[in-house]
C-alpha positions as semicolon CSV with decimal commas, in nm:
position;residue;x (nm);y (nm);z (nm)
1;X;-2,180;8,285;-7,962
2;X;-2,099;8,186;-7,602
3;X;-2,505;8,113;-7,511
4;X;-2,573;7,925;-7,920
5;X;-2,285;7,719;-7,853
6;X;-2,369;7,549;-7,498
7;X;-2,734;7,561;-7,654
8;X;-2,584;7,352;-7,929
9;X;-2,428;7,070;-7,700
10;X;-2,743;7,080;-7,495
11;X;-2,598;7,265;-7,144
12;X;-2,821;7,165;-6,855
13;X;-2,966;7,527;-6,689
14;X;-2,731;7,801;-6,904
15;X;-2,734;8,161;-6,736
16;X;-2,550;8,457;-6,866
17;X;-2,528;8,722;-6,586
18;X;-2,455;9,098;-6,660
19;X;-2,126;9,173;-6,406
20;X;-2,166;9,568;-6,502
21;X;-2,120;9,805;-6,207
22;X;-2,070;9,470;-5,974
23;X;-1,681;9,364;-6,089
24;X;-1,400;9,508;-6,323
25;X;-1,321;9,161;-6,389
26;X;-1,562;9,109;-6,705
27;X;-1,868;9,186;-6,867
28;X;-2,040;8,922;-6,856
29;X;-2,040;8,629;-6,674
30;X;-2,182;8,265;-6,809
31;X;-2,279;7,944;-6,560
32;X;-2,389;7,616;-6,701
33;X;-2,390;7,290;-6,654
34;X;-2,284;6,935;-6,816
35;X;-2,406;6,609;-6,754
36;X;-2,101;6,462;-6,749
37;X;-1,725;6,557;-6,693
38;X;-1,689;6,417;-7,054
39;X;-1,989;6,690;-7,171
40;X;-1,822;6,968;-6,976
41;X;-1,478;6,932;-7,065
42;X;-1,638;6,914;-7,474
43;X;-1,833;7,239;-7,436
44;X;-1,539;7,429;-7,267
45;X;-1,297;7,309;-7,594
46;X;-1,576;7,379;-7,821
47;X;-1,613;7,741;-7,660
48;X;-1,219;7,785;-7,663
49;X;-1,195;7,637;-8,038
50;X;-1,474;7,869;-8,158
51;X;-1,375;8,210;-7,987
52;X;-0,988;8,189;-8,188
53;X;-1,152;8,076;-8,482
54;X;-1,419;8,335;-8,518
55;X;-1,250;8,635;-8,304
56;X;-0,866;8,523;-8,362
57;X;-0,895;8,544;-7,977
58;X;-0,740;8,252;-7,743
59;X;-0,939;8,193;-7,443
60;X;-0,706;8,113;-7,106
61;X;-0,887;7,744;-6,977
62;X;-0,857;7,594;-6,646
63;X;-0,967;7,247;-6,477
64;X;-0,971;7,045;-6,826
65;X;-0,826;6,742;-6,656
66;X;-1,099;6,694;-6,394
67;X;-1,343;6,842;-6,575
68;X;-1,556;6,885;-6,254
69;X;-1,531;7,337;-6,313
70;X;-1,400;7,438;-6,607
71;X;-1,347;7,801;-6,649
72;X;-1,302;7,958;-6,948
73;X;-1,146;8,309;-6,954
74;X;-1,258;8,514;-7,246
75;X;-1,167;8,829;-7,172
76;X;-1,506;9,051;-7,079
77;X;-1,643;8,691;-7,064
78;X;-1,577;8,427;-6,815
79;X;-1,769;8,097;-6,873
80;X;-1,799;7,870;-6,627
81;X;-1,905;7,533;-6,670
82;X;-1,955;7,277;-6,441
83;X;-2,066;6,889;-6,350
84;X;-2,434;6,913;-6,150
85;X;-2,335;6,902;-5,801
86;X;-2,031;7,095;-5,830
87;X;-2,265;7,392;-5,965
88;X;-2,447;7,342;-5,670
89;X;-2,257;7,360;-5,381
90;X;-2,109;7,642;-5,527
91;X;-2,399;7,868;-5,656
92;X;-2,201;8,128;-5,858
93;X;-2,607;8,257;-5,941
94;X;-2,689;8,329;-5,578
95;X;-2,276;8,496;-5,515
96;X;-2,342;8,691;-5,838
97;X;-2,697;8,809;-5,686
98;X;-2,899;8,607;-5,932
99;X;-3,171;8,512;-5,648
100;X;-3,467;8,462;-5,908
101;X;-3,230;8,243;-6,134
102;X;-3,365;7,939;-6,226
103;X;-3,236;7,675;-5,921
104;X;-2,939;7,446;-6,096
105;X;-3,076;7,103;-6,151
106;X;-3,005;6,897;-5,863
107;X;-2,770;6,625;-5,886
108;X;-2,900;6,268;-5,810
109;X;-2,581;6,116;-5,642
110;X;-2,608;6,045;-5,286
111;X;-2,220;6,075;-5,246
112;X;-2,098;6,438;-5,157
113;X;-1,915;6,607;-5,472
114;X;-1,583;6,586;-5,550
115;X;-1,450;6,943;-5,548
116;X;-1,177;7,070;-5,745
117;X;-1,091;7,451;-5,791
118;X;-0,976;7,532;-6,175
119;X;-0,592;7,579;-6,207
């Protein structure tokens, strides 16, 4: 449901990575990227909004306000979904051990990004 929906609303560079035998925090874990912090903060609701009406399960979601890394707590999924160059200075693909995973698309600012941790 996770991957169809940020399909749906057109995520830039979606990657679901299997956490199995690498954390006890979850699953699964999901990285994409928005175009905007408008697009990202969207998905994330969308994602949130979907998951209690389908599963009757509430998803815990932090950094809606910014809207620069919104993480999305689903229980044996965590979805994180960010603005371009936030996604890559961090690299969650390459922390996770995703080395062949596609490279995030760049972003096209010259400024450096404006980092803010969810809450």
């Amino acid at each position: 449901m996770i991957m169809q929906s940020l399909d749906d609303d057109q995520a830039v560079d979606p990657v679901s990575i299997p956490l199995a035998g690498k954390t006890s925090i979850a699953d699964f874990m999901v990285v994409a990227s928005g175009r905007s912090g408008r697009q990202v903060a969207s998905m994330a609701t969308k994602i949130a909004e979907k998951l209690k009406s389908d599963f009757g399960r509430s998803a815990r979601v932090q950094g809606l306000p910014t809207a620069d890394w919104v993480l999305i707590d689903c229980g044996d999924i965590i979805v994180h979904i960010f603005r371009p160059d936030v996604r890559v200075f961090y690299n969650l693909e390459r922390m996770w051990g995703l080395d062949d995973a596609p490279a995030p698309a760049q972003a096209t600012a010259s400024a450096p990004p404006v980092i803010a941790t969810p809450r």
